[in-house]
C-alpha positions in Angstrom: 111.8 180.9 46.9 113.4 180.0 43.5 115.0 176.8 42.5 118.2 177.1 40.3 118.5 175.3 36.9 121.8 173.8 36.6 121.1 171.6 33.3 122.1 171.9 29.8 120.7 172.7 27.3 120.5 169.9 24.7 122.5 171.9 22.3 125.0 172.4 24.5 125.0 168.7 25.6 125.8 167.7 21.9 128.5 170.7 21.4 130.5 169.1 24.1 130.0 165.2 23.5 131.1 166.7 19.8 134.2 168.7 20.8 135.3 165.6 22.7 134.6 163.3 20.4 137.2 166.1 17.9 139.5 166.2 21.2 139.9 162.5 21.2 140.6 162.1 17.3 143.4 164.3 17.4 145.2 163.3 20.3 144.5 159.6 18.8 145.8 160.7 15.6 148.9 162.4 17.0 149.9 159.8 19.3 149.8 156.9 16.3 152.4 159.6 14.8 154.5 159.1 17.5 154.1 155.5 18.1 155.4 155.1 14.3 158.2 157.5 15.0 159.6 155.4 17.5 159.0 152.2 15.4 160.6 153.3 12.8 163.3 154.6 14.7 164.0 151.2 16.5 164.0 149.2 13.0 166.4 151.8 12.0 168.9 151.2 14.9 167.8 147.5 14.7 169.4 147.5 11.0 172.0 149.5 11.2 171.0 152.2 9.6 172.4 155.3 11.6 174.0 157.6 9.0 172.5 158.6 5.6 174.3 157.4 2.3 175.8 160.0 0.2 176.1 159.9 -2.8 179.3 160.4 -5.8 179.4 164.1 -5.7 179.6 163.9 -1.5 181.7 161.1 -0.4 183.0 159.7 -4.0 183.0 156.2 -5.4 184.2 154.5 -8.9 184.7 155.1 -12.3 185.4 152.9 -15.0 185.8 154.0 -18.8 185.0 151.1 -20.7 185.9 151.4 -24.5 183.8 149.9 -27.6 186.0 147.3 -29.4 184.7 145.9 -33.0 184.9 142.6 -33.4 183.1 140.3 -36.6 179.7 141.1 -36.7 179.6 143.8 -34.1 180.1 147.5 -35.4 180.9 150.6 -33.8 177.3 152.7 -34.0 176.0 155.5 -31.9 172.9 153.4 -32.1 174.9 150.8 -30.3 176.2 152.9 -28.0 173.0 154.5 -26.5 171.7 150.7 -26.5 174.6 149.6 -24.2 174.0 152.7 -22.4 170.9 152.1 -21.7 171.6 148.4 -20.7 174.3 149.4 -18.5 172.0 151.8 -16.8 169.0 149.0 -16.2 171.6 146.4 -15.0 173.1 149.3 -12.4 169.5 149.5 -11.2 168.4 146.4 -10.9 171.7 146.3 -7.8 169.7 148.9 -6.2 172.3 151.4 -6.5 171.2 154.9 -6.4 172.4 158.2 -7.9 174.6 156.2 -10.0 175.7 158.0 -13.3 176.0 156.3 -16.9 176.9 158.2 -19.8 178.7 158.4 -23.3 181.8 160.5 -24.0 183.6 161.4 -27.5 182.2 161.4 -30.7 181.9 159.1 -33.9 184.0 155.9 -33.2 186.1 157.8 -30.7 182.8 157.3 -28.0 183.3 155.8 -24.7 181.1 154.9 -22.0 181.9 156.4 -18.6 180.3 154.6 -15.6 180.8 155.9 -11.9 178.9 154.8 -9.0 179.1 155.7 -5.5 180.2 153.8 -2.5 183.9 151.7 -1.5 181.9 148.7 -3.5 181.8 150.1 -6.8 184.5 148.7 -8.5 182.8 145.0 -8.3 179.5 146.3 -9.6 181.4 148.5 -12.6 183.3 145.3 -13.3 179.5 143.0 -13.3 178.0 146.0 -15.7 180.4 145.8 -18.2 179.8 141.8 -18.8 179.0 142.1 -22.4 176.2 138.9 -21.3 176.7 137.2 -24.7 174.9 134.2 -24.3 174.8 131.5 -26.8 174.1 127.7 -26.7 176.2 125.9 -29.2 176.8 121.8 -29.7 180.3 120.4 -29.1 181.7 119.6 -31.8 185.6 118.4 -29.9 186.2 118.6 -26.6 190.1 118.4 -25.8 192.5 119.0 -22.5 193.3 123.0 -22.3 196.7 122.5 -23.7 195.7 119.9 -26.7 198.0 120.2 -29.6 195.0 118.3 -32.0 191.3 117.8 -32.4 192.1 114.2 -31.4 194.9 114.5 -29.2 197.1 112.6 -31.2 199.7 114.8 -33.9 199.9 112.3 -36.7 196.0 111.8 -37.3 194.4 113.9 -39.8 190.9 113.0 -39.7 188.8 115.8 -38.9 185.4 115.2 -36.8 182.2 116.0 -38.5 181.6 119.9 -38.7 185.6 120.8 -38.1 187.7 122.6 -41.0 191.1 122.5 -41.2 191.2 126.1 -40.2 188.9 125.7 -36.6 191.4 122.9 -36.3 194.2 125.3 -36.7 192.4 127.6 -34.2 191.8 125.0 -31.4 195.5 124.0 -31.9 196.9 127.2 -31.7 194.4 128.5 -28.6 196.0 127.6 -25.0 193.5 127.2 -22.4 195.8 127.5 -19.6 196.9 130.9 -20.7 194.5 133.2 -18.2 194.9 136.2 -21.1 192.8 133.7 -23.1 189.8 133.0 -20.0 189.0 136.9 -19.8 186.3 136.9 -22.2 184.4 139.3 -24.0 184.8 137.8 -27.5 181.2 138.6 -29.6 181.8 136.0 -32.4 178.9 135.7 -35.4 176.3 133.1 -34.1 176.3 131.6 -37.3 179.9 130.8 -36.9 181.8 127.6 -35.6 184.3 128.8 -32.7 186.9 127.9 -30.4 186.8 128.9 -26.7 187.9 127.7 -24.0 186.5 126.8 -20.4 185.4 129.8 -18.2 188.0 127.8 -15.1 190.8 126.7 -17.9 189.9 123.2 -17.8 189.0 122.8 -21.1 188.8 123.4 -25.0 185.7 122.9 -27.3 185.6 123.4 -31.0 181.5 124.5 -30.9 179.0 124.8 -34.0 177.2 127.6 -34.9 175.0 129.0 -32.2 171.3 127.7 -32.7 169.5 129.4 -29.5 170.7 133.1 -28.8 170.6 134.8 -25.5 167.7 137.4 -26.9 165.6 134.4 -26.9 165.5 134.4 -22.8 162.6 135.6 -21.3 163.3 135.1 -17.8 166.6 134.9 -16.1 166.7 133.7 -12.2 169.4 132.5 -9.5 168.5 129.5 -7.6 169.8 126.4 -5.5 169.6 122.9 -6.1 167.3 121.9 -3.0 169.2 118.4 -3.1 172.4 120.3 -2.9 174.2 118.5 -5.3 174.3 120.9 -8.1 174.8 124.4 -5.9 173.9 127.2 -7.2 172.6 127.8 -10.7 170.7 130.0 -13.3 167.6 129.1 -14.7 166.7 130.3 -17.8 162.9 130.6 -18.9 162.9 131.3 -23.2 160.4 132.9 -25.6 158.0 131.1 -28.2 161.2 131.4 -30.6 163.7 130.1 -27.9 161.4 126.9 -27.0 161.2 125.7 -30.3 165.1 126.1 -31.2 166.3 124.7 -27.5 164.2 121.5 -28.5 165.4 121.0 -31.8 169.0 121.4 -31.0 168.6 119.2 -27.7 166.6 116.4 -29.6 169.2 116.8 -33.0 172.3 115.8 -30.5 170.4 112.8 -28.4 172.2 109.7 -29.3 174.7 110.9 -30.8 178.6 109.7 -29.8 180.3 111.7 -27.2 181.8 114.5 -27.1 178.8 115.7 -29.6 176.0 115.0 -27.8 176.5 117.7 -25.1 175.3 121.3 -25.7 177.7 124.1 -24.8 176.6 127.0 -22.7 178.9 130.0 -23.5 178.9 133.1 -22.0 180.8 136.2 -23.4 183.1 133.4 -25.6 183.6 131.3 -22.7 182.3 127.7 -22.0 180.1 128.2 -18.6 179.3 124.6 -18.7 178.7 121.9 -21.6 176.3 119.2 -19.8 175.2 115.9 -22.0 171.6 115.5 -23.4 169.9 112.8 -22.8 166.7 113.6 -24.2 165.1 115.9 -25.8 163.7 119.5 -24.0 160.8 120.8 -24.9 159.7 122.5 -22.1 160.7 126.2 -23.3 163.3 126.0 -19.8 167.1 125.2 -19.2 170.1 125.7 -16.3 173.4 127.2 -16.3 175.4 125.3 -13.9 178.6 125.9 -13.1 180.1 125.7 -9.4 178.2 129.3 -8.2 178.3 130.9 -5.5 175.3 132.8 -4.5 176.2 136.0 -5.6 177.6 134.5 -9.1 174.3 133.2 -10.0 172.4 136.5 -8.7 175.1 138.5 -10.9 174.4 136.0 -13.9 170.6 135.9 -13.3 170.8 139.5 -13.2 172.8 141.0 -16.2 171.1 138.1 -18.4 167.6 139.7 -17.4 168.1 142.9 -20.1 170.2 141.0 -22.6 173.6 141.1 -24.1 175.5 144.4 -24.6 175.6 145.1 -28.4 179.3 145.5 -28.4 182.1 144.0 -26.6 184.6 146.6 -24.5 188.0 147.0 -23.2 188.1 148.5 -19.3 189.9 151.2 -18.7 191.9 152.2 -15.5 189.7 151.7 -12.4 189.6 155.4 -10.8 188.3 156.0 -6.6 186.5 159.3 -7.3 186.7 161.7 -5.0 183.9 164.3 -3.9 183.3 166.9 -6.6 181.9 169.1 -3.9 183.8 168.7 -1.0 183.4 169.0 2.5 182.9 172.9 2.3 180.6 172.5 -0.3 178.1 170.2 1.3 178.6 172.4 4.6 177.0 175.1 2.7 173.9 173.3 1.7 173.0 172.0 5.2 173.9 175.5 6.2 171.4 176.8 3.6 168.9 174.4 4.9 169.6 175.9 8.4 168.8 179.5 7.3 166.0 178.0 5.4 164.6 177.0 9.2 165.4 179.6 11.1 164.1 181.9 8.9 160.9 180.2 8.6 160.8 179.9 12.7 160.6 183.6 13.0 158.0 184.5 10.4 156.0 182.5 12.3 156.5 183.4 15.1 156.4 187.2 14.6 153.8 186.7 12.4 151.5 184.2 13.9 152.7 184.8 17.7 152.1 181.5 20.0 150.6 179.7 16.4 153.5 180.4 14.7 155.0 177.6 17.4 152.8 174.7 16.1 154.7 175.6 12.3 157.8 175.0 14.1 156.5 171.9 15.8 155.3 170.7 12.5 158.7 171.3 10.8 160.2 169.6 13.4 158.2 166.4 12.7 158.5 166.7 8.6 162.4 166.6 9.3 162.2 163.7 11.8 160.1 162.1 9.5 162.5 163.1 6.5 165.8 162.2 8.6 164.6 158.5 8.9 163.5 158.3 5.7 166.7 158.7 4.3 168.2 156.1 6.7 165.5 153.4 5.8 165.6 153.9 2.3 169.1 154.1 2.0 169.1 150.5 3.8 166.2 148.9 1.9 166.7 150.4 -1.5 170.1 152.2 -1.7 168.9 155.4 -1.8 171.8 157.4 -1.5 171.8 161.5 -0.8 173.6 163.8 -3.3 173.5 168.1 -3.3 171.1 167.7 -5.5 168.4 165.6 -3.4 169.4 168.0 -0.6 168.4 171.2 -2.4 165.2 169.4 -3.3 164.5 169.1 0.4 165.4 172.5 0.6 162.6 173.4 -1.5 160.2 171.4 0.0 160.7 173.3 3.0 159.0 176.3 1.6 156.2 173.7 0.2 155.8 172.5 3.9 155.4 175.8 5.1 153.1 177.0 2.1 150.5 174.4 3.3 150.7 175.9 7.3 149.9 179.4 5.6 147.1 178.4 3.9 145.5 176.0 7.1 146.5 179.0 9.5 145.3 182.3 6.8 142.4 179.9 6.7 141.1 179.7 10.3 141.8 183.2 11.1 139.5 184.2 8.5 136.7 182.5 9.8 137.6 183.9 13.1 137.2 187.2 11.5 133.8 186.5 10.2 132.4 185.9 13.9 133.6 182.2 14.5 134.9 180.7 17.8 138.6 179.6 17.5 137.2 176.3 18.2 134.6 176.0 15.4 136.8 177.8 13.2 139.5 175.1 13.4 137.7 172.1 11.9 135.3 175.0 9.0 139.0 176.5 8.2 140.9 173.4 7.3 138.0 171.8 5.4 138.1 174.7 3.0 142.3 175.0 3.6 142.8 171.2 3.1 141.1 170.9 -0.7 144.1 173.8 -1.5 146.7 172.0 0.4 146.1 168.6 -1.4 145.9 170.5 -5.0 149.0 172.6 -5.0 151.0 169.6 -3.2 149.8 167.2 -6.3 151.0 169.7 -8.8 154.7 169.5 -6.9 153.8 165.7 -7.1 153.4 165.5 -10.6 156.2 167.9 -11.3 158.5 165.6 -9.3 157.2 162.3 -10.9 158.1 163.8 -14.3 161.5 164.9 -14.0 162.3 161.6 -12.2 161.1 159.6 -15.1 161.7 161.9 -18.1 165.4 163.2 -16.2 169.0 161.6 -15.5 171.7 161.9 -13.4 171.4 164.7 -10.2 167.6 165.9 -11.6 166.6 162.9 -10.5 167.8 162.9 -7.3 166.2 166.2 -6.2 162.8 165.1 -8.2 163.0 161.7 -5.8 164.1 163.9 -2.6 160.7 166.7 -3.7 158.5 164.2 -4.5 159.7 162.3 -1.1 159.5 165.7 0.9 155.8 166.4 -0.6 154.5 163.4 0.2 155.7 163.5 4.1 154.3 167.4 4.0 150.6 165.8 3.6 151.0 163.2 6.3 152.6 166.2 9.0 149.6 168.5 8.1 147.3 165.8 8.1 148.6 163.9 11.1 149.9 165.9 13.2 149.6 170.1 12.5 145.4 170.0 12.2 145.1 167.8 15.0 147.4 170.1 16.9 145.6 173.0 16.5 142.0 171.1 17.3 143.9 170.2 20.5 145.2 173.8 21.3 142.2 175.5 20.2 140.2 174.6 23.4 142.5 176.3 25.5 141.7 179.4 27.5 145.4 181.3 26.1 143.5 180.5 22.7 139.8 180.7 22.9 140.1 184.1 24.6 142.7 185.5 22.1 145.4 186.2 24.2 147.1 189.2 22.6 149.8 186.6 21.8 148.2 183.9 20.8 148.2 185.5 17.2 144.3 185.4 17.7 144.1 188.9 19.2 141.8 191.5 17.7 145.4 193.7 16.4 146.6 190.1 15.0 143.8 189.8 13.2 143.5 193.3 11.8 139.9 193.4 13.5 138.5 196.6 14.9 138.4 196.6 18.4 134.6 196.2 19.5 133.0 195.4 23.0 131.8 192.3 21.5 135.1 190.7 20.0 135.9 188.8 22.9 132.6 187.7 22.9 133.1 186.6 19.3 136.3 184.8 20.6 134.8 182.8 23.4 132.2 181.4 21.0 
């Protein structure tokens, strides 16, 4: 009589506790894929953010031409130009508006700077880019009612305060405060200059000396409200070495002096922004621009005084809606490109790789979810906006996507080939596939970083939308399609390379032998 042995070996015993321990990881791994799916999905619909922002060349926007006007001590220079371009372009940014295009038109003094930005809210933002941000602090030197027809208010007197001419008293006679053509602003007069200006609200008239702290000398610019609430909202200004030093010399020269002269004027693009009285000297290296703000007015000030003063003043041009330079039909044909891109790549697989082919389409599936809300959140947070050219970069990462499947699935039917189990071959195939896949989606990487910083206008939205696209291809392949395939690799339809499982002996271009299936069951 013979007993039977119904243990394991202890080989066996520690292939299993392995093969669960790889069983659990991957269902673990694909289920924290899914709960941040549906997170991010909820803080999506929790925001708002259910369609994707298009941008200029898909549902129009703005445009504004603003033109280069010479004025005393400003010429018109192509070197000024590109700097105001370049200005422009930083303070469009900084709004966090996307895809937005700023560029210069003409040639010699004939050049114009075209701005257009997408959106119903662009004129606003076109009109806050184009502040020249002049910002000077000058001491009053009169201080009259906007309609003044003297220096002292009085017709028959002819004494002049200290620092007035007879021509800056000519000016300030002449200059009508209540007269709004005179409260637009824009005027770039010589810092070393006395002026005349008027009060940004047309409350006022100041005869001003010449400009002692410049707005170059401001290091850091930022709204802010007075936590009393007295003052509101204001801008405080932090200044370079230079800008300390000159703010305390001109506040501690006008302490004690007779009114109106001991107050400092603040003027912004030629107009008065606010003219407080100094007490006593500032040496701190800080200041405010007060002013009655609202919120958005100091964030607006704060924010185009951050990059400095445009190097030229300009006239704006007619205020055009843009429409789409694609069209409807246009952007029907890209998504309908993308389409084919999909479809096409769904029955490769599938003809090619059988029942594996189905995890590629699973896996694309998950890239585009991933992709789709993407777009939504970053659209909310940042203002990313979606032009043709960030959809034919997603286009093209569809073939990178599918490039890093090849190599994984080429990979593990390899090693099946040289006598592995499905099951082992899973986890040895993608730590050889996974070095490749990492490699050739950092080249696409790089490639995408470079044209975004080294590029303009729609090259940098499809190096935004590849770099995006390449970055979500790692996480899919390394979240979601090897843990798959660990998962589906210990079933029977698989193991036993069912002659459409793409693991058949024909599939894998194997001569058929009696101990293949062996070689399959592992």
């Amino acid at each position: 009589m013979s007993a039977t042995n119904n243990s394991q070996s202890p080989s066996a015993s520690a292939n299993s506790t392995k093969s669960a321990k790889s069983s659990g990881k991957s269902a673990k791994s694909i289920a924290i894929l899914a709960v941040a799916l549906i997170a991010f999905s909820a803080i999506a619909v929790f925001q708002g953010a259910t369609k994707i922002k298009l941008g200029l060349d898909l549902r129009g926007g703005t445009s504004v031409t603003l033109t280069p006007r010479a004025t005393e001590g400003a010429k018109v220079t192509p070197e000024a130009i590109s700097q105001a371009v370049e200005i422009i372009r930083q303070r469009v940014n900084s709004l966090g508006v996307a895809e937005s295009e700023v560029a210069a038109q003409g040639s010699g003094t004939n050049r114009q700077i075209v701005i257009s930005v997408p959106g119903e809210t662009g004129e606003k933002i076109v009109e806050l880019v184009g502040q020249t941000a002049e910002l000077r602090f000058r001491q009053v030197l009169v201080e009259a009612a906007p309609n003044a027809a003297s220096v002292n208010g009085d017709t028959q007197t002819v004494t002049l305060p200290n620092g007035v001419t007879p021509e800056l008293s000519a000016r300030f006679a002449a200059l009508d405060c209540t007269n709004k053509v005179n409260l637009q602003g824009g005027n770039t007069e010589a810092p070393d200059a006395a002026v005349v200006a008027c009060d940004r609200g047309g409350t006022g008239k100041y005869i001003l000396a010449p400009a002692q702290v410049l707005g170059n000398m401001v290091s850091k610019a930022t709204a802010a409200i007075d936590q009393q609430g007295a003052a509101g909202w204001y801008v405080s200004l932090d200044f370079n070495g230079e800008g300390a030093t000159k703010f305390g010399a001109l506040t501690s020269s006008v302490t004690g002096l007779a009114a109106p002269q001991n107050q400092v004027a603040i003027v912004l693009d030629g107009l008065v922004v606010s003219a407080p009285r100094i007490n006593e000297a500032i040496n701190g290296g800080s200041a405010q621009i007060t002013g009655s703000f609202s919120q958005q007015e100091a964030s607006n000030l704060a924010n185009v005084l951050k990059y400095g003063a445009l190097p030229l003043a300009f006239d704006q041009g007619e205020v055009l809606q843009v429409s789409p330079t694609l069209g409807t039909d246009q952007l029907n044909a890209g998504l309908l490109a993308g389409a084919l891109g999909f479809l096409l790549i769904f029955l490769y697989s599938l003809m090619y790789y059988k029942a594996l082919g189905l995890v590629t389409v699973a896996s694309l599936l998950v890239a585009s979810a991933i992709a789709y809300l993407s777009f939504l959140l970053l659209g909310e947070w940042l203002g990313f906006t979606l032009t043709l050219a960030g959809i034919a970069g997603a286009i093209v990462a569809i073939g990178i996507t599918a490039d890093s499947f090849v190599v994984y699935f080429e990979r593990l039917r390899d090693e099946v080939r040289e006598g592995r189990s499905i099951r082992s071959a899973a986890e040895t195939g993608w730590v050889k596939a996974r070095h490749t896949i990492i490699v050739a989606d950092m080249v696409s990487l790089i490639a995408a970083a470079l044209l975004y910083f080294f590029a303009v206008g729609g090259v940098r939205g499809f190096a935004f939308t590849l770099g995006l696209t390449t970055l979500i291809d790692l996480i899919v392949v390394f979240a979601f399609t090897h843990p798959l395939v660990s998962l589906i690799s210990k079933s029977s339809f698989f193991a036993n390379g069912h002659k459409l499982s793409g693991f058949s002996p024909k599939s894998l271009g194997m001569k058929i032998k009696t101990d293949v299936t062996e070689n399959l069951k592992g």
